[in-house]
Short mmCIF file of the C-alpha atoms (twelve columns), coordinates in Angstrom:
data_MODEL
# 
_entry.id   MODEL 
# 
loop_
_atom_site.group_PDB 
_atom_site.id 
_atom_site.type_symbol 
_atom_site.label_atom_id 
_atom_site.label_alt_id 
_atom_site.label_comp_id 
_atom_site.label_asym_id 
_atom_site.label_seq_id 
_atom_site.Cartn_x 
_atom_site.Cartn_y 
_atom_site.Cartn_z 
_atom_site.pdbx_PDB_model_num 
ATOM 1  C CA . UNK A 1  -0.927  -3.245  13.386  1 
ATOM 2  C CA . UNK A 2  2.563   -2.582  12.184  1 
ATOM 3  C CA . UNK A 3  4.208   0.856   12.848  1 
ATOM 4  C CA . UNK A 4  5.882   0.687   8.550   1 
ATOM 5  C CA . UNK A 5  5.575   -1.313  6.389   1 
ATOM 6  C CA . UNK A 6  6.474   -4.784  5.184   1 
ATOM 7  C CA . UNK A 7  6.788   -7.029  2.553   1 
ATOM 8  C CA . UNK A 8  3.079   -8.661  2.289   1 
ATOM 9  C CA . UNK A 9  1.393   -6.571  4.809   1 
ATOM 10 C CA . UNK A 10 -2.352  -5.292  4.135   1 
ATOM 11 C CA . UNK A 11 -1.907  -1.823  3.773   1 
ATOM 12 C CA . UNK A 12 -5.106  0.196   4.156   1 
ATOM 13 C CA . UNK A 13 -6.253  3.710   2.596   1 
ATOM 14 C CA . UNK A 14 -8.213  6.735   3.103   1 
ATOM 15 C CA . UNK A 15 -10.523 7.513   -0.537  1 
ATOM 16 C CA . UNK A 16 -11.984 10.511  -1.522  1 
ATOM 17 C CA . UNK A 17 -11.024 12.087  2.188   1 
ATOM 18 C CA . UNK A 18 -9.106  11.147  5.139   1 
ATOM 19 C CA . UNK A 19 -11.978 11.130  7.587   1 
ATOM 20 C CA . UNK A 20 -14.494 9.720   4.474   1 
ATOM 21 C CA . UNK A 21 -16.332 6.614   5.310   1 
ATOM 22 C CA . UNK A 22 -14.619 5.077   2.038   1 
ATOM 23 C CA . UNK A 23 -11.078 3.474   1.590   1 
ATOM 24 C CA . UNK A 24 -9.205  0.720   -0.352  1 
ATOM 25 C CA . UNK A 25 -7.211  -2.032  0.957   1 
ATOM 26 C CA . UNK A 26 -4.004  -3.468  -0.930  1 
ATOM 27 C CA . UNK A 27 -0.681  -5.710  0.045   1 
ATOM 28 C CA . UNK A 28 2.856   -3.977  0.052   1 
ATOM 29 C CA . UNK A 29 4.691   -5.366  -2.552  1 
ATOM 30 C CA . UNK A 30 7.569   -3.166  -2.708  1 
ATOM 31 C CA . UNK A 31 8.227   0.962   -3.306  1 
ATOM 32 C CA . UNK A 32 9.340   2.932   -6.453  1 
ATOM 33 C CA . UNK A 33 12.113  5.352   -6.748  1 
ATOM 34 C CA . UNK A 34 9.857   8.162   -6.224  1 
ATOM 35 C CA . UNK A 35 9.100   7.174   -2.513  1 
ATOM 36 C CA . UNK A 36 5.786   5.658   -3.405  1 
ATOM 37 C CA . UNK A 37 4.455   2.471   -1.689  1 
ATOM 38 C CA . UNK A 38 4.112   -0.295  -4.437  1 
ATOM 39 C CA . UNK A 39 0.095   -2.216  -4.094  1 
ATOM 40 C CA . UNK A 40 -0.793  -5.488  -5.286  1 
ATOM 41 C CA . UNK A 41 -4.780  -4.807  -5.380  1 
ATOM 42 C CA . UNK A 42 -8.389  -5.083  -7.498  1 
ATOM 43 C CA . UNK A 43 -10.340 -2.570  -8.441  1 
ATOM 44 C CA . UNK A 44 -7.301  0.185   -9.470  1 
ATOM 45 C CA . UNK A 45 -8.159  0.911   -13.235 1 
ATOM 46 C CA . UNK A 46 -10.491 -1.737  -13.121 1 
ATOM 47 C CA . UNK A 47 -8.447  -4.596  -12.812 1 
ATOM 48 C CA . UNK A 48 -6.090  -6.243  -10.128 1 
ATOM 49 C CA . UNK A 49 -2.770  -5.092  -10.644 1 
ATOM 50 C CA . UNK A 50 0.415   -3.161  -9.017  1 
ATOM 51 C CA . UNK A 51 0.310   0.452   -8.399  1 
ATOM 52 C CA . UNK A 52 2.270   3.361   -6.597  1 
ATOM 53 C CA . UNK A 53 0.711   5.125   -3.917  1 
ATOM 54 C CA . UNK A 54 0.979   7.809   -1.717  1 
ATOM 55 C CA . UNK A 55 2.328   7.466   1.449   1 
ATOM 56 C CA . UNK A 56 0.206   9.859   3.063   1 
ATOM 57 C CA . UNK A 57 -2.830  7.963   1.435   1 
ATOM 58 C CA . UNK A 58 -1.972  5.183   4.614   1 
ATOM 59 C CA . UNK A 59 -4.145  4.568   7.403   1 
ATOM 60 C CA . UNK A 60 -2.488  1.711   8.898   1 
ATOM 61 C CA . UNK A 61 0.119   -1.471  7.953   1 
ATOM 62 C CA . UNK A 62 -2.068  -4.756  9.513   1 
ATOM 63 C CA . UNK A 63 -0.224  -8.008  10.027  1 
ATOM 64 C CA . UNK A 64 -1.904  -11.410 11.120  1 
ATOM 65 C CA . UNK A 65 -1.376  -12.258 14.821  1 
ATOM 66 C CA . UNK A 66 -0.903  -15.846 14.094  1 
ATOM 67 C CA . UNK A 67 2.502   -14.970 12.151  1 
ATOM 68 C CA . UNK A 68 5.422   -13.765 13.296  1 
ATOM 69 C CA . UNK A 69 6.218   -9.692  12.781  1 
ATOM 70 C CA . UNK A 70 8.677   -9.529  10.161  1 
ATOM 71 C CA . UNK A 71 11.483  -6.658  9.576   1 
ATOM 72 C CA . UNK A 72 9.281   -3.662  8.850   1 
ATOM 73 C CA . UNK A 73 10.721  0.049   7.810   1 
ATOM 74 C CA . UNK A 74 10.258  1.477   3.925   1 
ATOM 75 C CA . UNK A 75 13.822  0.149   3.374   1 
ATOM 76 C CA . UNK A 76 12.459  -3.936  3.760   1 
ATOM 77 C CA . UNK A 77 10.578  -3.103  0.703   1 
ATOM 78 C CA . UNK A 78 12.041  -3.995  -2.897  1 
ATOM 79 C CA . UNK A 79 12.316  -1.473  -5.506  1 
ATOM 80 C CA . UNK A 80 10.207  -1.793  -8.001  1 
ATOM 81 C CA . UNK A 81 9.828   0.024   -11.490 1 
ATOM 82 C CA . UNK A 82 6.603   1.971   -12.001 1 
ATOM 83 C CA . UNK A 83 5.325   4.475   -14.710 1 
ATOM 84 C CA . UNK A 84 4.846   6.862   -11.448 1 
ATOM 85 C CA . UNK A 85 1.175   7.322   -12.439 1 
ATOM 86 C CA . UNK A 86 -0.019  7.006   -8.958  1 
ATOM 87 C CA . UNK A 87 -3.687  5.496   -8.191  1 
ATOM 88 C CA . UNK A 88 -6.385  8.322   -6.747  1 
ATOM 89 C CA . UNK A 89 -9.113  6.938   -6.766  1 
ATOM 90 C CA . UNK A 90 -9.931  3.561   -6.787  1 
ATOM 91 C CA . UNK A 91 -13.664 1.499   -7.042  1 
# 
């Protein structure tokens, strides 16, 4: 587990309610100007794509073991345009 998070990192989520036994699981790919955390995943609007999510959506940053632990902190993360629409509740 990483304390922020990184470039690549699976980034997982609570859905429908924090202590809910559902969630969604996407890679940080950057942020957006609104303080969003920018998600390569599928299954938001029915297709894979890039989406802003909250921050307070997170349950944890996971890294592999095998790889090194990169530079971590909101900052490592590019900024990336977004419409600001940002994904609820994904399937």
């Amino acid at each position: 587990l990483l304390e922020a998070p990184a470039p690549g990192a699976v980034v997982t989520f609570w859905r429908k309610r924090k202590d809910g036994p559902y969630g969604h699981s996407a890679f940080a790919v950057g942020r957006n100007s609104q303080g969003h955390i920018m998600c390569l995943g599928g299954n938001q609007g029915n297709r894979v794509s890039i989406r802003p999510f909250a921050v307070s959506r997170v349950l944890s940053y996971r890294w592999p073991k095998t790889h090194a632990v990169p530079d971590i902190g909101f900052e490592t993360l590019p900024l990336l345009n977004s419409d600001g629409v940002v994904s609820s509740d994904e399937a």
